[in-house]
N, C-alpha and C positions, 0 to 999 in steps of 0.2 A: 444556553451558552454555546456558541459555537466554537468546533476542535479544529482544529490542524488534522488533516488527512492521515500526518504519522502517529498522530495521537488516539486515530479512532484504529488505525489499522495492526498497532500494540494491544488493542482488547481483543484481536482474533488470533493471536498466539493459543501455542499449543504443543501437544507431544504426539499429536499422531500425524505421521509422515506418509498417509495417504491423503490426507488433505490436502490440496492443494492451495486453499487460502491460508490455512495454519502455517504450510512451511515459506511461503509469500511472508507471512507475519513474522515470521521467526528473521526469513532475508534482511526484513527492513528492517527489523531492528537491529543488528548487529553490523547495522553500513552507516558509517558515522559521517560519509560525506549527500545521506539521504536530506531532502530538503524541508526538515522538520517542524516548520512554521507555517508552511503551503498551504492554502485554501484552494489552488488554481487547479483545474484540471493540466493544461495544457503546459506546465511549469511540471508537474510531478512528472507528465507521461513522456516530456522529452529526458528530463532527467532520466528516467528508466527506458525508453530507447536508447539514451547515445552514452549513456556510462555504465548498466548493470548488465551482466550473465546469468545474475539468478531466477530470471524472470522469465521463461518459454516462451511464454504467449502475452501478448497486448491484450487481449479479451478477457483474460484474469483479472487484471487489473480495469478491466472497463466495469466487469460484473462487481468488482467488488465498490469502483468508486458510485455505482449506481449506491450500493447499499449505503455509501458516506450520504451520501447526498439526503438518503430518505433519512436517517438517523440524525443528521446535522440540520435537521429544518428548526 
C-alpha cells in the first residue's frame, strides 16, 4: 500500500536531537500546514523551500525522500 511522504516520514520520529532525520521527523510533524497527502517529490520539496526554516539543507530531505521511495515501492 502506498503512504503519503508525511506518513512514512512520522515513523522516523525520535528523541535524539543528534539526528538529523529524527529532528526533520519531529519538524514535520508539528507543521500543520505540511502537505500531508503528497506522493510528489516536487510538491513536498517546494513546500519546504518557500515556507519552512526548520530544514538547513535540501539534501536531508533528498536522502531521506530516496529512502520513501525505496520503502513505498
Amino acid at each position: 500500500m502506498r503512504r503519503s511522504f508525511y506518513h512514512y516520514i512520522l515513523t522516523q520520529r525520535g528523541h535524539n536531537l543528534h539526528d538529523p532525520v529524527e529532528v526533520f521527523a519531529n519538524d514535520v510533524s508539528r507543521d500543520i500546514m505540511f502537505p500531508k497527502h503528497s506522493e510528489d517529490y516536487h510538491e513536498v520539496a517546494d513546500y519546504l523551500e518557500l515556507n519552512v526554516n526548520y530544514l538547513d539543507s535540501m539534501d536531508l530531505f533528498d536522502q531521506v525522500w530516496e529512502k520513501y521511495v525505496e520503502n513505498n515501492k
